[in-house]
Backbone as CSV, one residue per row, in Angstrom:
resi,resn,N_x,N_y,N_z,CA_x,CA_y,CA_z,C_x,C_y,C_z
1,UNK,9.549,-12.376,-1.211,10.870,-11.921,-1.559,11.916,-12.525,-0.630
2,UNK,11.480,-12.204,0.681,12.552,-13.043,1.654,12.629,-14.424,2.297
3,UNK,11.374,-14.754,1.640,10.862,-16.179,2.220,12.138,-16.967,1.512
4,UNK,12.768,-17.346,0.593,13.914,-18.478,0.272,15.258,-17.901,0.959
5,UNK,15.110,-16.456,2.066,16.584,-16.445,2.877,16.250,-16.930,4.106
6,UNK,16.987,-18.009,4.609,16.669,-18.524,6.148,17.760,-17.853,7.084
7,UNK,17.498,-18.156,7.840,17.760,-17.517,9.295,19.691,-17.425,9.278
8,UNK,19.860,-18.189,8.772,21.583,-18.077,8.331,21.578,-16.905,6.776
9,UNK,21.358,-16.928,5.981,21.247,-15.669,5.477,21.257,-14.254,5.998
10,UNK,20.188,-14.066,6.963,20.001,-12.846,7.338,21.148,-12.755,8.082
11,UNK,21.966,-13.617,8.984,23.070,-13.230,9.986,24.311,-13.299,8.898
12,UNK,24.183,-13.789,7.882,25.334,-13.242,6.974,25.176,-11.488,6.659
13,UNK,23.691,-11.626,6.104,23.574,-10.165,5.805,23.980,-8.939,6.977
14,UNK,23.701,-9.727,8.361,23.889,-8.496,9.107,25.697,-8.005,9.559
15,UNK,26.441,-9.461,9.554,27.643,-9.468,9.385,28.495,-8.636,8.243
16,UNK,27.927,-9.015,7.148,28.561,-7.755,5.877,28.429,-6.569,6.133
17,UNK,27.478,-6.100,6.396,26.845,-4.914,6.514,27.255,-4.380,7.602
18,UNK,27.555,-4.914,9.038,28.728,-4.619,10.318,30.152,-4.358,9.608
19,UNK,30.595,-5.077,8.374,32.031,-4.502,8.110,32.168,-3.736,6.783
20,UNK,30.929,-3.761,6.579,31.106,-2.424,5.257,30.898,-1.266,6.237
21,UNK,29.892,-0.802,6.691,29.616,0.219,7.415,30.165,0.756,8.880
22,UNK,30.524,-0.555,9.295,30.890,-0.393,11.203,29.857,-0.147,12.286
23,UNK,30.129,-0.698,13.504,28.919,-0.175,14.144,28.721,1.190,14.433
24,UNK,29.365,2.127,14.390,28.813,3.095,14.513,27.915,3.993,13.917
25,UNK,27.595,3.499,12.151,27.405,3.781,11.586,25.773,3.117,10.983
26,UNK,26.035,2.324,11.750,24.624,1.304,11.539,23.787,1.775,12.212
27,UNK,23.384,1.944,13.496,22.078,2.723,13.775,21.366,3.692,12.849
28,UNK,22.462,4.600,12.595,22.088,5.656,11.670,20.973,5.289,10.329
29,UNK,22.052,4.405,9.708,21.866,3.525,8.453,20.350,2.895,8.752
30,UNK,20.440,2.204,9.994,18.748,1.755,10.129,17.443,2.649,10.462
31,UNK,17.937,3.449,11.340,16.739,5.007,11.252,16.498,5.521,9.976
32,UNK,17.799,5.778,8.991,17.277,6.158,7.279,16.591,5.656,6.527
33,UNK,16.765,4.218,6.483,15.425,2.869,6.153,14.400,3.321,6.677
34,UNK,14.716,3.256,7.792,13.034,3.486,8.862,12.071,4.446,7.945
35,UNK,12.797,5.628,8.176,12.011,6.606,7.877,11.760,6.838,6.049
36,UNK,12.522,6.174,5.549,12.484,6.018,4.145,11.413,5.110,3.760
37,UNK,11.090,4.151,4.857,9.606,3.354,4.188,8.685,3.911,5.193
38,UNK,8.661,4.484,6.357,7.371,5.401,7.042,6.908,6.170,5.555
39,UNK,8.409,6.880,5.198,7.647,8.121,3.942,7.111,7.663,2.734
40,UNK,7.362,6.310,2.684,6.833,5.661,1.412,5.173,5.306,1.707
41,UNK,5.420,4.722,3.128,4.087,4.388,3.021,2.508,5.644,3.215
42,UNK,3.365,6.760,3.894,2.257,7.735,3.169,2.015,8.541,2.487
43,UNK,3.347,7.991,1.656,2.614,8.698,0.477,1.881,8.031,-0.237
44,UNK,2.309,6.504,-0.130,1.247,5.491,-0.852,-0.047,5.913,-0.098
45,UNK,-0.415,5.851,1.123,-2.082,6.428,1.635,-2.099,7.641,0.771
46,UNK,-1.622,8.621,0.480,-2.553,9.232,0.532,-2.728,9.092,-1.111
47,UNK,-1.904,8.610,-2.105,-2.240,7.965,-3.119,-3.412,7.008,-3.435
48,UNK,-3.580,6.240,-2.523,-4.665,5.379,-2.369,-5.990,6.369,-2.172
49,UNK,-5.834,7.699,-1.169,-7.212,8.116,-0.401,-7.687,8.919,-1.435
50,UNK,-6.261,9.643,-2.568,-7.129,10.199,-3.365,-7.457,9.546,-4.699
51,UNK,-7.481,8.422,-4.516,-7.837,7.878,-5.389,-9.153,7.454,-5.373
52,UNK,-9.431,7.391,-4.729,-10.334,6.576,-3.124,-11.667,7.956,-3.674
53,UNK,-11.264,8.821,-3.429,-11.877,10.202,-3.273,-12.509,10.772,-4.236
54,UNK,-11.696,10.156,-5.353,-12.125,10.968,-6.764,-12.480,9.642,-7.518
55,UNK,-12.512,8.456,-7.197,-13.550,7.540,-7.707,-15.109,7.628,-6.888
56,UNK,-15.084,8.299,-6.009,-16.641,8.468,-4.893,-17.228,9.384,-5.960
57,UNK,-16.556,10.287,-6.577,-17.071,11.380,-7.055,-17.484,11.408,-8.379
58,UNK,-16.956,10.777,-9.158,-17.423,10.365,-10.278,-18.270,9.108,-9.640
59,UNK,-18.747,8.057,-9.395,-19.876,7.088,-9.623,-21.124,8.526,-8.814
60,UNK,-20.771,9.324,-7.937,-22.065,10.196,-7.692,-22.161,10.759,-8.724
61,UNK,-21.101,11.652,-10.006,-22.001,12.192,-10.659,-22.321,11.031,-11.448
62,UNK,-22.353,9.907,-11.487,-22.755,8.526,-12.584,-24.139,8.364,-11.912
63,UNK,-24.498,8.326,-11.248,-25.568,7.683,-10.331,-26.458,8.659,-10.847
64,UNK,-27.794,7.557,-11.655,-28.883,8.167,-11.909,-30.310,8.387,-10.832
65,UNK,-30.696,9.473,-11.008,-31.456,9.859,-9.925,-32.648,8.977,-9.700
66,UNK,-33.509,8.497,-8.903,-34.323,7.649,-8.724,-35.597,9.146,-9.741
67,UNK,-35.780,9.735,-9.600,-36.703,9.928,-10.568,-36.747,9.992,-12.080
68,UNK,-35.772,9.514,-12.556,-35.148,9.457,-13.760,-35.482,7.654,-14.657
69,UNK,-34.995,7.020,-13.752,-35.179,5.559,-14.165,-36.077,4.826,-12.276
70,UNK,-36.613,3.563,-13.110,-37.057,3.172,-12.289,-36.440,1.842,-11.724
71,UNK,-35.375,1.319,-12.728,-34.743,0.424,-11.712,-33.338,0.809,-11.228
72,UNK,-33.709,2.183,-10.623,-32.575,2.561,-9.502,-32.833,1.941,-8.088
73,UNK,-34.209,1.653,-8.121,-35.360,0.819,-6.725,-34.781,-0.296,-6.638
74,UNK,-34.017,-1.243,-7.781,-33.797,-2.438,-7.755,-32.071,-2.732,-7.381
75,UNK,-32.329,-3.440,-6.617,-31.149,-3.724,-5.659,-30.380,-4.519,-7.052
76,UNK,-28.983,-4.279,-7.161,-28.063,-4.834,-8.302,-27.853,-5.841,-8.005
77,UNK,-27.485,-6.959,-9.262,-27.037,-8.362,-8.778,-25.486,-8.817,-9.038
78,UNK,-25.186,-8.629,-7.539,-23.712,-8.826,-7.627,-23.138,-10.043,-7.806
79,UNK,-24.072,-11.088,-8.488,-23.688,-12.577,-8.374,-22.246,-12.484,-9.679
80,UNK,-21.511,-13.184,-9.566,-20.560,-13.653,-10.722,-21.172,-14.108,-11.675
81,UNK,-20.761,-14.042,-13.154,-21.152,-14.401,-14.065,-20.513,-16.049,-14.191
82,UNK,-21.482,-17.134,-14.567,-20.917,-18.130,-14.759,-20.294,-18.536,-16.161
C-alpha cells in the first residue's frame, strides 16, 4: 500500500496534517491510531483463536477411532497432487 510513497511523500503527509490539526493536537491524534489498531489487532486474535478452536473440535469429532477403521495406522500422504 505504501511502498509507491517515498520518503518525500510521507514529509508532505506529515506537513498537512501539522496544519490541519496543529501541534497540539497531533500527539493526541497519534495515540487514537495507536490504540485503534492495538484494538483491531485483538480482536483479529481472538477471531483467529476462535476459529483456531472450533476447527480442533470438529476434525476430533471427525476423527475416526483406530478401532473402527484400520487405516487410521496409516500415516496420510501429504504429497501434492500432480
Amino acid at each position: 500500500m505504501f511502498s509507491s510513497i517515498g520518503p518525500t511523500g510521507f514529509i508532505l503527509l506529515a506537513v498537512i496534517a501539522l496544519l490541519l490539526f496543529g501541534p497540539n493536537k497531533l500527539p493526541e491524534l497519534g495515540r487514537a491510531v495507536g490504540r485503534t489498531f492495538r484494538e483491531f489487532k485483538e480482536g483479529a486474535r481472538e477471531i483467529i483463536s476462535d476459529d483456531d478452536s472450533s476447527s480442533r473440535k470438529e476434525q476430533e469429532k471427525a476423527k475416526p477411532l483406530a478401532s473402527d477403521t484400520a487405516s487410521a495406522d496409516k500415516p496420510e500422504d501429504k504429497r501434492l497432487p500432480e
